[in-house]
C-alpha positions as CSV (number, residue, x, y, z in Angstrom):
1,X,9.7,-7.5,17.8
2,X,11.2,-7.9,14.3
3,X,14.3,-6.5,12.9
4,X,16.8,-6.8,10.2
5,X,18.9,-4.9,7.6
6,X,18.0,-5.1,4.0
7,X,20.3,-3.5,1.0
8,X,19.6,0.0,-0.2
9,X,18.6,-1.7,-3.5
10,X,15.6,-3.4,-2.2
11,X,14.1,0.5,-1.2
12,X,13.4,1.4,-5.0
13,X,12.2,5.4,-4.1
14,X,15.0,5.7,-1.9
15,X,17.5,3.8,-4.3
16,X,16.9,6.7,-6.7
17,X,18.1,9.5,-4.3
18,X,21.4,7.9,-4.4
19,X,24.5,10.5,-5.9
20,X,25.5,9.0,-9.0
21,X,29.5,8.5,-7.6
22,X,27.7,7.4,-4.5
23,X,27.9,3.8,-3.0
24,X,25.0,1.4,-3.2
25,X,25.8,-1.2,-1.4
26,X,24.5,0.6,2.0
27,X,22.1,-1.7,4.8
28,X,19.2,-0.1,6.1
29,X,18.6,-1.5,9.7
30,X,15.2,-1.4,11.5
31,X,13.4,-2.2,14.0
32,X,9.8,-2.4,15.0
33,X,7.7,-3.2,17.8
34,X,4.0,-3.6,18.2
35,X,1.7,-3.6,21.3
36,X,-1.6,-2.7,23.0
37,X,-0.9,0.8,25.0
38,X,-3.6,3.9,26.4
39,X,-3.9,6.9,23.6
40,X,-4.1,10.0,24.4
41,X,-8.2,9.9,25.9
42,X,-6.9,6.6,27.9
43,X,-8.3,4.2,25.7
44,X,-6.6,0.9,24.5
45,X,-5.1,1.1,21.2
46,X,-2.7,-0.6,19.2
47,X,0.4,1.0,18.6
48,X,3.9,0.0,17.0
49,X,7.4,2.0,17.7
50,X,9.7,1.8,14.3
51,X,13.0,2.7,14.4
52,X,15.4,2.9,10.9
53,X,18.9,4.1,10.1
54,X,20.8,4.4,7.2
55,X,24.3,6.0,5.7
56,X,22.4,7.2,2.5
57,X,24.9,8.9,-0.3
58,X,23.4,11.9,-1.7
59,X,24.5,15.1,-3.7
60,X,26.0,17.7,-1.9
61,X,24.4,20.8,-3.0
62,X,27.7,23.3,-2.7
63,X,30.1,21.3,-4.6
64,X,27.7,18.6,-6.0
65,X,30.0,15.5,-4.6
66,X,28.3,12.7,-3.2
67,X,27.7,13.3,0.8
68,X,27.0,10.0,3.5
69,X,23.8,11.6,5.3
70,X,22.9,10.1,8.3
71,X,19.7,9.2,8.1
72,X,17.3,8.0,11.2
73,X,13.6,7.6,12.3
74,X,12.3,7.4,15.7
75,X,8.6,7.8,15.8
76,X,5.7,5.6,16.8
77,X,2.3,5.1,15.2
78,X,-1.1,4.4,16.6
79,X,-3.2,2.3,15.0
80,X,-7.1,2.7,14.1
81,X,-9.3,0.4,12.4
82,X,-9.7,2.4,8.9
83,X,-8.6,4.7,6.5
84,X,-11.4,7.5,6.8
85,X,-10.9,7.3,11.3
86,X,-7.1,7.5,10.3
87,X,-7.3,10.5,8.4
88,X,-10.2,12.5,11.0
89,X,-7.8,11.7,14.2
90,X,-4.4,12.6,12.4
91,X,-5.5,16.2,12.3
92,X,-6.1,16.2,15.5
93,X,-3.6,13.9,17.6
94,X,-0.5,13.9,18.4
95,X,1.1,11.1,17.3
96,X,1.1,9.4,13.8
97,X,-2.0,7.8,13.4
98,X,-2.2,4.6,10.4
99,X,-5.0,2.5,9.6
100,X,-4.9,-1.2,11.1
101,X,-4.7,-3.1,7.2
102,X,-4.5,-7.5,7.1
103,X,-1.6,-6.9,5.9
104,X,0.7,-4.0,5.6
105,X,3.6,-3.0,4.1
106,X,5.9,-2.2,7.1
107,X,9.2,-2.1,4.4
108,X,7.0,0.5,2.3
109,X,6.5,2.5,5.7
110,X,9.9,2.7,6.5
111,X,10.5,3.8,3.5
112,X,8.3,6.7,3.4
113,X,10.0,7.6,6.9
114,X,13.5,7.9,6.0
115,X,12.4,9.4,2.5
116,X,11.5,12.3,4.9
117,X,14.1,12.2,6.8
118,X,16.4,13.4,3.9
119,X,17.6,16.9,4.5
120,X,16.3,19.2,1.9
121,X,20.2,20.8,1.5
122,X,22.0,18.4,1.8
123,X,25.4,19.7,2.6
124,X,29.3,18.7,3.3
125,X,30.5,20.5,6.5
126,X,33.6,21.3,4.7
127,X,33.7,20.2,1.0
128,X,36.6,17.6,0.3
129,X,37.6,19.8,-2.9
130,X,38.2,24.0,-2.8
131,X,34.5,25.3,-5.0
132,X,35.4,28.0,-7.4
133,X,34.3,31.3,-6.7
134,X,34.1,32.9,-10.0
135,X,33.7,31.8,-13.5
136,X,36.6,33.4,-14.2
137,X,38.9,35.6,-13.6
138,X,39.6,39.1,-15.9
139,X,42.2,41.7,-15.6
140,X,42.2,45.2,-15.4
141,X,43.5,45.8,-19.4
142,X,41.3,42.8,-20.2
143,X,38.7,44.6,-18.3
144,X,38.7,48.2,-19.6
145,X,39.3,47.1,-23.9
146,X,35.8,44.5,-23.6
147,X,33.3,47.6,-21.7
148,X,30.6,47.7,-23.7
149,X,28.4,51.0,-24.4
150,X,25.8,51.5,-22.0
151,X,22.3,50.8,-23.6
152,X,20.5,53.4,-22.1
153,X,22.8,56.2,-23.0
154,X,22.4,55.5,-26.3
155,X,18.5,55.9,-25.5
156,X,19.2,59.1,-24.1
157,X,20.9,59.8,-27.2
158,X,17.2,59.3,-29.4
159,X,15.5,61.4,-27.2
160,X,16.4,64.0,-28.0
């Protein structure tokens, strides 16, 4: 089993989805585990379970503050010896299915998985500041001396 927790700073892609007043100096902690278990059809097959968390600071989309998003990833991954077998059982399994390379990039993996693990809105529950709900407000005299002219009565008007 390894594990660890590396800085956000060392995840370039995910670095980048960082809110601009948002703190960098978050840990992404993983975990992942490899062994020989059945597959679906009862045959021996190499999987790996990964697990990753992180507190990653993004833009809230209502009031455009930075927003801690709990991020995590759960998922395990069966393993099949290349690419083209990887991408004909994917469609068809289950579970994730990866091709067994000498040597792959597990930190590039997890990466991917908490890249899709970002919310597509993400959102404060309650924003820390009040969000304005008009441009602007205008009075009733205000109102009533800037009305402009319809444009299509004065259409009407060359009608005729």
């Amino acid at each position: 089993m390894l594990e660890n927790e590396d800085p956000l700073v060392s995840f370039d892609r995910l670095s980048a989805e960082v809110h601009a007043g948002g703190e960098t100096g978050a840990l992404v902690r993983w975990s992942a585990q490899g062994g020989v278990r059945p597959d679906a059809a009862g045959q021996s097959s190499v999987w790996m379970h990964l697990r990753a968390a992180l507190d990653l600071p993004v833009g809230c989309q209502r009031c455009l503050g930075p927003v801690l998003v709990p991020l995590e990833v759960d998922r395990w991954f069966r393993f099949v010896a290349d690419e083209s077998r990887a991408e004909a059982e994917d469609d068809q399994s289950e579970e994730d299915v990866l091709a067994l390379e000498p040597k792959p990039d597990l930190l590039a993996l997890i990466e991917d998985e908490l890249l899709m693990a970002i919310p597509l809105v993400p959102m404060h529950d309650v924003c820390p500041q009040p969000l304005p709900l008009s441009a602007g407000r205008v009075s009733g005299d205000e109102a009533a001396s800037e009305a402009r002219p319809n444009p299509f009565a004065t259409l009407s008007g060359l009608k005729k």
